[in-house]
N, C-alpha and C positions, 0 to 999 in steps of 0.2 A: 817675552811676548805674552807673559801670562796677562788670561785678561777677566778682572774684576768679576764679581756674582753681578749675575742679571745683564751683562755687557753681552751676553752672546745673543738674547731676542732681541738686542735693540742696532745689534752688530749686522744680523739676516733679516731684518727687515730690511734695514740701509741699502747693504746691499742686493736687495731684490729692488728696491727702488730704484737706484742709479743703472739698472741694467734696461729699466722698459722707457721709451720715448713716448709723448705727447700722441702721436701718430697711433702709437700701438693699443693703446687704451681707447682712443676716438676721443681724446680731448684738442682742442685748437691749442694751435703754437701763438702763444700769446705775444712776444717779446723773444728776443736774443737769449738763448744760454751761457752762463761760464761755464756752468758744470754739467756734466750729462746725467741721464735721466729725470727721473719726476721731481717735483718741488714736496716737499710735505704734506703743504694745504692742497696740494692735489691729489696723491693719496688720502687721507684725510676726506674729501671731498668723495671720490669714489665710494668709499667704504663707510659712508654716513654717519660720521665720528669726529669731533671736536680735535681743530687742529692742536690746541694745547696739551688733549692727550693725546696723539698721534707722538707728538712732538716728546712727551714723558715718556711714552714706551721706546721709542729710538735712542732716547739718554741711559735707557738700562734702571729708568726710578724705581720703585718699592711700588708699582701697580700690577693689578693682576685684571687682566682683560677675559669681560666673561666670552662663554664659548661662542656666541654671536658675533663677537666683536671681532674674536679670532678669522671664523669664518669669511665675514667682509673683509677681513683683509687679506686672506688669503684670493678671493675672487676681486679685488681690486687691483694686488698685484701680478695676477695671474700665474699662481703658483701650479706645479704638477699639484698629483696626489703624492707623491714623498716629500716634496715641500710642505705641503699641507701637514702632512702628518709630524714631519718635524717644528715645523710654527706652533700646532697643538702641544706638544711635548712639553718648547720651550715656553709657551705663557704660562703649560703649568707651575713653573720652577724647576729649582735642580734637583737631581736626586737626594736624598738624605740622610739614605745609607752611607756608609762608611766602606766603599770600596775594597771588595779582596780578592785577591788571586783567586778564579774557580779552581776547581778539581777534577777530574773527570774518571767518572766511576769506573769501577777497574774491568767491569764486563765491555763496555763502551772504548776503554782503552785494546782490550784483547782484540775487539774487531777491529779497529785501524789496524791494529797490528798485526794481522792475518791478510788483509786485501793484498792484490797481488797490485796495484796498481797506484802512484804517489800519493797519499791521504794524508793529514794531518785537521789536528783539534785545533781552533783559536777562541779566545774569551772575549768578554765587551771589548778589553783594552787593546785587542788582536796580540792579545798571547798568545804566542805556541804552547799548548799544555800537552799535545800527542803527537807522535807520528809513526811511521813506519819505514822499513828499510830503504823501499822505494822512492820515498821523500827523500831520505838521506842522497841516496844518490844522483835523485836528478837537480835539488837547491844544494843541501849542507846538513851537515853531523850537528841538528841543534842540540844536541846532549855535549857537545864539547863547547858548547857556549854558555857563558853564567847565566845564570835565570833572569837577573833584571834585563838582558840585552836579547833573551829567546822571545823574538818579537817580530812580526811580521812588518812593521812601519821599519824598527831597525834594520832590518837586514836588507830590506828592498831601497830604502831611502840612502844608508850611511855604508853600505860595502858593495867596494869594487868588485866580487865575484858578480852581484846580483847585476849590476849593471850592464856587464858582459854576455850572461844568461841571457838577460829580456831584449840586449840590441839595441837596436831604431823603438823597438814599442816600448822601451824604458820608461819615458817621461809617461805616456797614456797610461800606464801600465802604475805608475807612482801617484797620478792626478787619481784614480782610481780609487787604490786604498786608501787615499787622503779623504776621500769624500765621504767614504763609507764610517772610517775612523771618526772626521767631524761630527756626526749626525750621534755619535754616541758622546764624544768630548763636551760637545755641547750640552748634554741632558746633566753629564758629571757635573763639571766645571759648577764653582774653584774646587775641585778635587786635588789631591796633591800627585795624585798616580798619574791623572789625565794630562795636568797644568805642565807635569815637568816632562812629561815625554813632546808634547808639542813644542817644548823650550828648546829643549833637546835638538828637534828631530830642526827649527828654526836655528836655532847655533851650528848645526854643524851638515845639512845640506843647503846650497845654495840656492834653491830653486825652491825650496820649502815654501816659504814668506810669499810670495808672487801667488802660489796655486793656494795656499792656505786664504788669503786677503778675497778671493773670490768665491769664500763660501758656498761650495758644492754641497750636496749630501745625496748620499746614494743607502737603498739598502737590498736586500738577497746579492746573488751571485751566480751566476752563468754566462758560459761564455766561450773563448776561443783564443790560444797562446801559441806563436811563435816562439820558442825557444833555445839558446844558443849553445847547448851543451861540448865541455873543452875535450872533452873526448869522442862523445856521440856524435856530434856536429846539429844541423837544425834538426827539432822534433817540434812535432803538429801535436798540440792535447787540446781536446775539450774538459773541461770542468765543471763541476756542475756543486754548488753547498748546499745544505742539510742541517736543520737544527733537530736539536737531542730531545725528545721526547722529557728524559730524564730531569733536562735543564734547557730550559729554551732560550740561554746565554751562552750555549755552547755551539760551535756550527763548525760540521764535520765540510771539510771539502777534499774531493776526488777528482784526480787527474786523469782521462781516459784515453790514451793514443788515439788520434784523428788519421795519420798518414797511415800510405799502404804498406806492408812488410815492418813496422816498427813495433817494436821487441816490448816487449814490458820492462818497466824496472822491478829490483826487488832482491839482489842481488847477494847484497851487503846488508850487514847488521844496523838497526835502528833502534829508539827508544822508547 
């Protein structure tokens, strides 16, 4: 399901358009739909822009839409501000660096690995590059995992412990880091790091392709997790992610007990 250079802005427009009705913009319902959502020329028309480039930027062609034109389409579709900011991204193009595993510097490494409470490092690709004992014992020992698979989309998406862990909020919990991960695939993409873990994560979860086809994008992190631990049984954490000063591609995230009388992890040795 790798998808072509320039296929991802003309991919998230698309689908922002199929998502708004006639109704929701304040245009009249002219005629019968097949399909849902807007027509082009009605986007287009909104955003005061020539249906035939409207029409090029949704085929993925070699145009580059100035920041005006962004704009209007973003207030045409009615994008959030994260939307927005990812439509900016992608008119600009793709990245064009050459994608590498981060690092994470070894003073930054010693503080995860001091907290007394489940921390771990992820990169753009949502690597795991750090963690701590604590992590280990409430998810998994990512130090007994090879490196291309210490991955936060792999372990959450393709192994049955995680599934078990997160329960009922599994899927919420999967559509989640799918959204956050798009919003950076998309800036790579054709990356080969990016392209083949989506293929990946598309081959061999079920659900992948359905949540992926709707184009979410999320970015920070805070929040609230029900937990299914095979020992401990259910545990309440808030969470709350942190980017490095050092590298602002790297983002520390900490799990903080929410329930009352629950123990801290930290038990057992980490990496």
């Amino acid at each position: 399901m790798s998808e072509p250079a320039g296929s991802g802005l003309g991919d998230f427009l698309r689908s922002r358009r199929e998502r708004l009705t006639p109704e929701a913009v304040g245009l009249p319902v002219r005629s019968r739909r097949r399909t849902p959502g807007l027509r082009r020329e009605e986007v287009a028309e909104l955003a005061g822009i020539g249906v035939d480039w409207y029409i090029r930027l949704e085929q993925g062609r070699a145009v580059t839409p100035s920041a005006s034109t962004v704009d209007a389409l973003a207030g045409a579709l009615h994008l959030d501000d994260t939307e927005r900011e990812h439509l900016r991204a992608l008119a600009g193009g793709p990245a064009r660096a050459d994608f590498v595993r981060e690092r994470v510097p070894s003073g930054l490494r010693r503080l995860v690995e001091s907290l007394e409470h489940p921390a771990y490092i992820t990169g753009r690709r949502w690597d795991v590059l750090a963690w701590n004992a604590a992590a280990v014992e409430l998810f998994t020992d990512f130090g007994r995992i090879a490196e291309p698979d210490r991955n936060i989309l792999v372990y959450l998406l393709l192994t049955p412990e995680a599934r078990l862990l997160f329960g009922d909020s599994w899927a919420d919990q999967a559509q989640h880091v799918i959204a956050k991960f798009r919003a950076a695939h998309d800036h790579w993409s054709p990356n080969s790091a990016f392209t083949e873990l989506s293929d990946r994560l598309s081959r061999d979860c079920p659900e992948f392709d359905t949540w992926w086809g709707q184009h979410r994008v999320l970015h920070g992190g805070a929040g609230h997790k029900i937990l299914h631990h095979p020992t401990e049984g259910a545990l309440c954490f808030d969470y709350a992610t942190f980017r490095a000063d050092e590298d602002p591609d790297l983002r520390l995230t900490i799990y903080t007990p929410a329930g009352t009388g629950q123990r801290a992890f930290g038990s057992s040795s980490g990496g």
